[in-house]
C-alpha positions in Angstrom: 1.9 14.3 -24.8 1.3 11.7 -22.0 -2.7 12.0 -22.9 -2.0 11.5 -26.5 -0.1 8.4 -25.7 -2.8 7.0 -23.5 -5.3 8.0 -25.9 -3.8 6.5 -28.5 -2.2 3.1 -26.8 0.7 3.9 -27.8 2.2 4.6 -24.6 2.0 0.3 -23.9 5.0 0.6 -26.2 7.7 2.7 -23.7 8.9 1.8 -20.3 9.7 3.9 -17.4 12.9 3.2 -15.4 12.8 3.3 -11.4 15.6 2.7 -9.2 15.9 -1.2 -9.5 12.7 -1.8 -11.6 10.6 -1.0 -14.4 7.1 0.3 -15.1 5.6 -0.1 -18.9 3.5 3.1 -19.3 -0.3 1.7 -19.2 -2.8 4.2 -19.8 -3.5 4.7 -16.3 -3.0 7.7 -13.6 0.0 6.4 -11.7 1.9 5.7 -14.8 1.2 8.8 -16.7 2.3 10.9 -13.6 6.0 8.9 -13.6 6.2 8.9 -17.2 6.2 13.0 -16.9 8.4 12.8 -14.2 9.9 9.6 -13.1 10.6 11.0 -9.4 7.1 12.4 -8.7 6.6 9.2 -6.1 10.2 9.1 -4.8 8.1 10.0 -1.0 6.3 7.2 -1.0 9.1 4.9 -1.4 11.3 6.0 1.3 9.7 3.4 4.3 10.4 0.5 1.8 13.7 1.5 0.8 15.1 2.3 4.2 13.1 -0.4 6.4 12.9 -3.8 4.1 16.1 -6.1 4.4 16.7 -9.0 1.9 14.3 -12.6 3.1 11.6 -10.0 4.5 8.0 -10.4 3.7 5.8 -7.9 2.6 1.9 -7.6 2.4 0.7 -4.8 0.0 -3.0 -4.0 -0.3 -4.0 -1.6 -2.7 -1.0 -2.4 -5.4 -2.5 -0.5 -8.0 0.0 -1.1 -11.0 2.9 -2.4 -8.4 5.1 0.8 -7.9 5.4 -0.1 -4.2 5.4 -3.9 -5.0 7.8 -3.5 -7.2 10.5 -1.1 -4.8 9.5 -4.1 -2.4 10.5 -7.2 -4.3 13.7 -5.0 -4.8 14.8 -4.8 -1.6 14.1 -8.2 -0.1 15.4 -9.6 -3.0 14.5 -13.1 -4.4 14.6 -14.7 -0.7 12.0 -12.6 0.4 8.4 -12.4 -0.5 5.7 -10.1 -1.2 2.2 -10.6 -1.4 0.3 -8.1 -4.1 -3.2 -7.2 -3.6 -5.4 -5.4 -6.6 -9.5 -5.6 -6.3 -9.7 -3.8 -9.7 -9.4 -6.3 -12.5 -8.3 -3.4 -15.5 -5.8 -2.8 -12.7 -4.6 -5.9 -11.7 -3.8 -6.5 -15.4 -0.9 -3.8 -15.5 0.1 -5.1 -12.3 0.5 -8.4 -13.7 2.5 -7.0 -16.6 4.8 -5.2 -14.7 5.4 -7.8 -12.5 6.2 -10.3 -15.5 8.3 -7.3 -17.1 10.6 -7.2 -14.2 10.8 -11.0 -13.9 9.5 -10.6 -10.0 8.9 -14.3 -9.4 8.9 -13.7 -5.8 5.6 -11.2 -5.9 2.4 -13.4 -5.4 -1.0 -11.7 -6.9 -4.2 -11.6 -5.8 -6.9 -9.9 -7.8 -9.5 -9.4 -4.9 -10.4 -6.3 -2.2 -10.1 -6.9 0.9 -12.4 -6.6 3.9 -14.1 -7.2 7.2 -15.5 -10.4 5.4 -15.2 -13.0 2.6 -18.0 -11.9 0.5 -18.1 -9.7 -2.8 -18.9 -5.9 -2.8 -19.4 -3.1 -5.5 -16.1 -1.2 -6.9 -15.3 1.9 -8.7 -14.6 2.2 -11.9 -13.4 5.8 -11.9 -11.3 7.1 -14.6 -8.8 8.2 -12.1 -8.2 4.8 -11.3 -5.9 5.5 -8.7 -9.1 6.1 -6.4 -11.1 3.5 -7.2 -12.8 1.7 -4.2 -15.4 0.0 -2.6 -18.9 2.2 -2.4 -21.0 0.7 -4.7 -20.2 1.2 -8.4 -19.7 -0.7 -11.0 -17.8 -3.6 -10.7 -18.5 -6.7 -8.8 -15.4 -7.4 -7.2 -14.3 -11.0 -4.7 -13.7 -9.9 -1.7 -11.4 -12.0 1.1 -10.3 -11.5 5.0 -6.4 -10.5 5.0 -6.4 -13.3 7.5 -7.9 -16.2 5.2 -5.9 -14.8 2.1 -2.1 -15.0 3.7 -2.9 -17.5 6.6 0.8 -19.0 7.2 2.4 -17.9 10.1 5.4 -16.6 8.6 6.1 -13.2 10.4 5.2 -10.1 8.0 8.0 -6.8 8.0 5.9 -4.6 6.6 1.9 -4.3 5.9 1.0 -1.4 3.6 -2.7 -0.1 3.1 -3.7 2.0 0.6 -7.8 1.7 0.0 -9.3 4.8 0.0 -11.1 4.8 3.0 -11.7 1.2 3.4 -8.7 0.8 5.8 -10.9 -0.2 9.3 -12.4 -3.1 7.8 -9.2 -4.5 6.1 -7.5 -4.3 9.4 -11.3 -5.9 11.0 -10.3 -9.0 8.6 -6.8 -9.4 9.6 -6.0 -9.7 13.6 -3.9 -12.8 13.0 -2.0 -10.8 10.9 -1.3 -7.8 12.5 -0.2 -10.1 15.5 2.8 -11.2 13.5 3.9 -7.7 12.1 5.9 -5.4 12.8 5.3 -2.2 10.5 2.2 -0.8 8.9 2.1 2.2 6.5 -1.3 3.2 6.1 -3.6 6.1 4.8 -5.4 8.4 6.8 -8.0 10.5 5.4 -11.1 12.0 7.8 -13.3 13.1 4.4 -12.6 9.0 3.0 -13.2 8.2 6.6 -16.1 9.2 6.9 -18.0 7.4 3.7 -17.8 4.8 5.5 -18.7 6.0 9.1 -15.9 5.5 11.0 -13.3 8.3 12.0 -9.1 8.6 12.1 -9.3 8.1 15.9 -11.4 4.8 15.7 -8.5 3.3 13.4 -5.7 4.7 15.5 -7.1 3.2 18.2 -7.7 -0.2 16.6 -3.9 0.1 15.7 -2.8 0.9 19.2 -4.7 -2.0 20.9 -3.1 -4.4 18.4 0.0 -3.5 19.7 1.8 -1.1 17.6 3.4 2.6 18.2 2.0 5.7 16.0 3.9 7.6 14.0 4.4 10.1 11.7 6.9 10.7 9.0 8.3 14.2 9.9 11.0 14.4 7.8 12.8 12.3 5.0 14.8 10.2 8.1 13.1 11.0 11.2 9.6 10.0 12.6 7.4 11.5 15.6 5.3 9.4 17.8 1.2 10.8 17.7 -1.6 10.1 19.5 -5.1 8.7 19.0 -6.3 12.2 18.9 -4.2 12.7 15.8 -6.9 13.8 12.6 -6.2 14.7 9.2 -8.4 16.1 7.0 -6.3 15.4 3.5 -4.5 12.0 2.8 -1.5 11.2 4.9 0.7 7.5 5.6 0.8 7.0 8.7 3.4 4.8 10.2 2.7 1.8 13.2 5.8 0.2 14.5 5.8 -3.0 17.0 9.1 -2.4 18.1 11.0 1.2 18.0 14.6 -0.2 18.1 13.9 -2.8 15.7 12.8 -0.2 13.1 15.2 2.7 14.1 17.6 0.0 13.8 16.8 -0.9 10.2 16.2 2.4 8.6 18.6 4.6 11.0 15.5 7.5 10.9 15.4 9.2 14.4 12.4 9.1 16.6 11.7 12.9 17.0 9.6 14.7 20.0 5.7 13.5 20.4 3.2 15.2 18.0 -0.1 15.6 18.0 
């Protein structure tokens, strides 16, 4: 049924309620998976829901249609702000929608990738959309520093990163950034990784000299330090954390034992 919706555009027509928000059902991966079942990303949103407080600011790269922006702008509410990152222009269109569907006048959009450099690069333009990236298809696609794009110095809660292997070289483009924040929830994958020629240590490691813990969500409210040595051949989010009783303070998850 979802298929014959997308093939047909008909699905543009229905919405899909989420705690606090909703998503109109564009014919793409993400919202044909939570049109079946509305819950099936109820994971990912468990850092934004229990970490985000109302006035925080939130930097998303990789917003894909804006289920994360979206469960963002909910929680800091209208005095907050959250900054919404798409590279894929197809994309960034539902994004938009759903943004304007929700009213979410304190999301700010951006419809660039982002990267070690200001330049322009190849993109994807896969029919699982939800994995598009840079590696040379394509689309020609802007492509801005983190640190030129949000350049105020207001202090940033949370940084999430979702690129598909082009994580190093967003976080190459954004040291002033990463100075002022104090969560990131990023991707590890060794297989995406290593497209680009870089490995989960060399990021861990990048993360860890900027400042921040490592950690790993163990269990829906508990976390457990890792190490640089941590790999992982599938995907995985990965939490890093400035300051431990800041977060364990917002969210009230428990730091658990050290893992790998």
């Amino acid at each position: 049924m979802a298929r014959l919706l997308m093939a047909t555009g008909a699905c543009r027509w229905l919405t899909i309620q989420q705690r606090g928000f909703l998503l109109r059902f564009h014919p793409a991966n993400l919202s044909s998976q939570l049109w079946i079942d509305p819950h099936e990303r109820d994971d990912s949103l468990e850092l934004f829901r229990a970490y985000l407080e109302p006035g925080d600011r939130v930097v998303d790269v990789g917003a894909n249609i804006g289920h994360t922006v979206l469960a963002a702008a909910v929680q800091v509410g209208r005095s907050g702000h959250v900054v919404a990152i798409e590279p894929h222009p197809r994309t960034f269109a539902f994004l938009e929608e759903n943004v304007a569907l929700n009213t979410a006048c304190q999301v700010e959009l951006f419809n660039v990738a982002v990267g070690a450099q200001s330049a322009s690069a190849s993109f994807s333009d896969d029919r699982r959309d939800d994995m598009n990236r840079i590696d040379g298809g394509t689309l020609r696609v802007p492509v801005r520093q983190l640190d030129e794009l949000v350049a105020d110095l207001s202090p940033i809660a949370l940084l999430k990163v979702d690129v598909e292997g082009y994580e190093k070289f967003v976080f190459e483009g954004a040291a002033a950034l990463l100075r002022r924040t104090q969560c990131v929830l990023f991707e590890v994958s060794r297989l995406h990784f290593s497209r680009f020629g870089y490995t989960v240590h060399d990021l861990l490691v990048r993360l860890e000299s900027a400042g921040f813990g490592l950690f790993r969500q163990a269990a829906p409210d508990r976390i457990v330090p890792i190490t640089t040595a941590f790999d992982s051949e599938g995907c995985e989010n990965l939490i890093a954390v400035r300051d431990l009783d800041d977060f364990t303070r917002r969210t009230g998850w428990t730091p658990g034992p050290g893992g790998a």
